[in-house]
C-alpha positions in Angstrom: 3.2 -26.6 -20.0 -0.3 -25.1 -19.5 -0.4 -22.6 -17.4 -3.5 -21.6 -15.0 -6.1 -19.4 -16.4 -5.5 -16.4 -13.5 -1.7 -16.9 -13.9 -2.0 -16.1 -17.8 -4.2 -13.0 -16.9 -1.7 -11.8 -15.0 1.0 -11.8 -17.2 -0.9 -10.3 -19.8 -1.9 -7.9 -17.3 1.7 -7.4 -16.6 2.5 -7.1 -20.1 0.1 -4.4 -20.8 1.1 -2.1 -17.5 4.9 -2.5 -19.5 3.8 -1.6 -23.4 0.9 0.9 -22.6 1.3 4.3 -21.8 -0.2 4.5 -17.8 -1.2 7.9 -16.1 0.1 8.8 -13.1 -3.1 8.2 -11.3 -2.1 4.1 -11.8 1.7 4.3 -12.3 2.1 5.8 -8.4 0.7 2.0 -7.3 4.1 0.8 -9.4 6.4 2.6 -6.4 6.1 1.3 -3.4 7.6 1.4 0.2 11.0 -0.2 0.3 11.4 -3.6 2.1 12.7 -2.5 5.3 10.3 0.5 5.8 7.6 -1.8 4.9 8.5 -4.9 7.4 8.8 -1.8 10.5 5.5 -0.6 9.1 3.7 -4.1 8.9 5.4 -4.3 12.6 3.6 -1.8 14.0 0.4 -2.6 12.2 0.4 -6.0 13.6 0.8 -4.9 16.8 -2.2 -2.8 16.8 -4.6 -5.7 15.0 -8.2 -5.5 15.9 -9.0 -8.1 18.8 -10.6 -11.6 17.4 -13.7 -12.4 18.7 -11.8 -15.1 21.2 -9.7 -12.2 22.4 -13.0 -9.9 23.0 -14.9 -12.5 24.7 -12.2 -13.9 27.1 -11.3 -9.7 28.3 -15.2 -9.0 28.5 -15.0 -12.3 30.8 -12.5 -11.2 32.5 -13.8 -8.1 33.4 -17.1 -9.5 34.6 -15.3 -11.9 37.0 -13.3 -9.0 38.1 -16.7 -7.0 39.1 -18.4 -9.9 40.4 -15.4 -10.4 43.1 -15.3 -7.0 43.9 -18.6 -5.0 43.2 -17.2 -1.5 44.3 -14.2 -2.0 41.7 -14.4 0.3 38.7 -13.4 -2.2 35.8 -12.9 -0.7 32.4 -14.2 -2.6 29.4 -12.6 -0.5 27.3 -11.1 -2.4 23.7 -7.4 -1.9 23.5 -6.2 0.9 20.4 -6.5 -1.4 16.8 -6.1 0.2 13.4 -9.6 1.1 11.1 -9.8 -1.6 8.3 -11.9 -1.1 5.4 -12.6 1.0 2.7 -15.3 2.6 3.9 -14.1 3.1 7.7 -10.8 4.6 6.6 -12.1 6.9 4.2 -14.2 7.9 7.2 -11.1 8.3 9.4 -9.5 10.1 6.5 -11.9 12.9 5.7 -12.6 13.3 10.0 -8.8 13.7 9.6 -8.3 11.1 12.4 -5.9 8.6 11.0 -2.4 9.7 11.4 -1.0 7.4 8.5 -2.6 5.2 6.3 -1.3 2.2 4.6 -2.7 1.3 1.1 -2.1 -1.9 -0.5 -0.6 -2.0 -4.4 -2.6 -4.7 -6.0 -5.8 -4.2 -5.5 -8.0 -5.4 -8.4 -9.8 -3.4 -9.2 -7.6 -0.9 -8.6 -10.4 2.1 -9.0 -11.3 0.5 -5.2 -8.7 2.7 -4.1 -7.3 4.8 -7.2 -8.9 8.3 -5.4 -7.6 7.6 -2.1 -3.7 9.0 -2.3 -5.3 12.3 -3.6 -7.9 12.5 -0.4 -4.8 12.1 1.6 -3.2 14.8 0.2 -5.9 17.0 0.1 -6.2 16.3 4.2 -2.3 16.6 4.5 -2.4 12.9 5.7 0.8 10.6 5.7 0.0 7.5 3.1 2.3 4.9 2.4 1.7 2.3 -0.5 2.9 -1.4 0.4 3.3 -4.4 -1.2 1.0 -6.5 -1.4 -2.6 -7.1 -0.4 -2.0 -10.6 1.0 1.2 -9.1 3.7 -1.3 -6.3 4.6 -3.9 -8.6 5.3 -1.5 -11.0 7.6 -0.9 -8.1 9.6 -4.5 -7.7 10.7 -5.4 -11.3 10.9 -7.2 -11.3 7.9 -6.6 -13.2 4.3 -6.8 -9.9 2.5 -6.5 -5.7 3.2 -7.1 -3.3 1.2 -5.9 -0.8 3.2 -5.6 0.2 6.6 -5.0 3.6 8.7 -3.6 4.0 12.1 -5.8 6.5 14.2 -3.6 6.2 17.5 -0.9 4.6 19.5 0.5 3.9 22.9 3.2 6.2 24.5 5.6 3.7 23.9 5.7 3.7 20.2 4.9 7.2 19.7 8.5 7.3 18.8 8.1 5.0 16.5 5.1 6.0 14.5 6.5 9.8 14.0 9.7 8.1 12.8 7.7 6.1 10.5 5.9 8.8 9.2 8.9 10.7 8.5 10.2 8.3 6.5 6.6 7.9 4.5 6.5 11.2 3.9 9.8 11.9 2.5 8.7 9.2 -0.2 4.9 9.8 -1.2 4.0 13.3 0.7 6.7 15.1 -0.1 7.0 14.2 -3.7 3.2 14.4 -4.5 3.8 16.9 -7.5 6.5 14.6 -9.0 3.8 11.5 -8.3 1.2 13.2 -10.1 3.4 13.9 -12.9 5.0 10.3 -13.6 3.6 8.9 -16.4 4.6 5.2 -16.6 5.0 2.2 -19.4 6.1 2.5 -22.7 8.8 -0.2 -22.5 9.5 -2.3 -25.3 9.9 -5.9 -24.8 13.7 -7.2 -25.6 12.7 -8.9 -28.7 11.4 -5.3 -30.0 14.9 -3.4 -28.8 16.9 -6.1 -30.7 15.4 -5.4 -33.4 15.4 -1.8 -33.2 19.4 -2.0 -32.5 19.5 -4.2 -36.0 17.6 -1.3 -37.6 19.9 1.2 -36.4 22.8 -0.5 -37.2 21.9 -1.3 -40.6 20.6 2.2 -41.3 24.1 3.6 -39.7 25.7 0.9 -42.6 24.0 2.4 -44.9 24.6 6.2 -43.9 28.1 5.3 -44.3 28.7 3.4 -47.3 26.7 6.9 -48.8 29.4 8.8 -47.2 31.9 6.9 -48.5 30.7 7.1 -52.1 
């Protein structure tokens, strides 16, 4: 069987993360949020997606009916609280030290897009959390794709939730940010290659012996 160009990239590619020896600043994007942290995480993200143009234009209607019936009404056309998307807004909500946790995706090629970003959250003493995968982070927001995304507020009634949340986060990125930075990754030899080695051993342990025994 033939397999499709970008599927046999990314095997190699996964071959070569295994065999070569990666520095920490790419190994961190290897350890990721577990499942059901992530799923509560991707919960609250979804809940806070940034209104679709349909969604704008039927509550900016709705507000301008609202006036029209009753002039002396103060109508707010305030948009609802949504989480920053993009690089280059949540870098600015990072260094402004307005997000309160940001969410950065694993897999994003190429991964110098967002290879600096754990460290600026350090430096601002800003919860991060690194998810699996692009494609789930990007179905939270209503988009095909995210990079990453950072949460800059939330309703009273998930406050609760967000602080536990955060908690959790930190106790697995945060709080272990000297370990992260000094976890190197790789180096894993294929099984084919530690068969062999085993033989090796085993033969040269033979060998040792029959010495020994002579």
């Amino acid at each position: 069987m033939r397999w499709p160009t970008f599927v046999t990239m990314q095997r190699k590619k996964r071959v070569l993360q295994r065999r070569l020896k990666v520095p920490p600043a790419l190994n961190q994007f290897t350890k990721v949020l577990d499942r059901t942290s992530r799923n509560e995480v991707l919960k609250l993200v979804k809940k806070y997606a940034p209104e679709t143009r349909k969604a704008r234009r039927e509550r900016l209607h709705k507000a301008a009916e609202e006036k029209k019936n009753d002039p002396k009404k103060t109508v707010s056309t305030k948009a609802p609280l949504a989480v920053v998307s993009g690089l280059q807004e949540v870098t600015r909500a990072i260094e402004k030290k307005q997000a309160r946790m940001v969410v950065i995706a694993n897999n994003v090629d190429p991964v110098e897009l967002v290879l600096w970003m754990p460290n600026l959250c350090r430096a601002n003493k800003i919860p991060y959390a690194i998810v699996k995968d692009m494609a789930r982070l990007g179905d939270a927001i209503g988009q095909k794709t995210a990079t990453c995304i950072a949460i800059t507020d939330v309703n009273a009634e998930d406050e609760a939730t967000l602080k536990n949340l955060i908690r959790s986060v930190n106790a697995r990125f945060l709080s272990r940010s000297d370990v992260i930075r000094r976890s190197w990754g790789g180096l894993q030899l294929s099984l084919r290659s530690r068969a062999e080695l085993r033989k090796k051993h085993a033969r040269n342990a033979g060998v040792d012996a029959a010495a020994l025994v002579q």
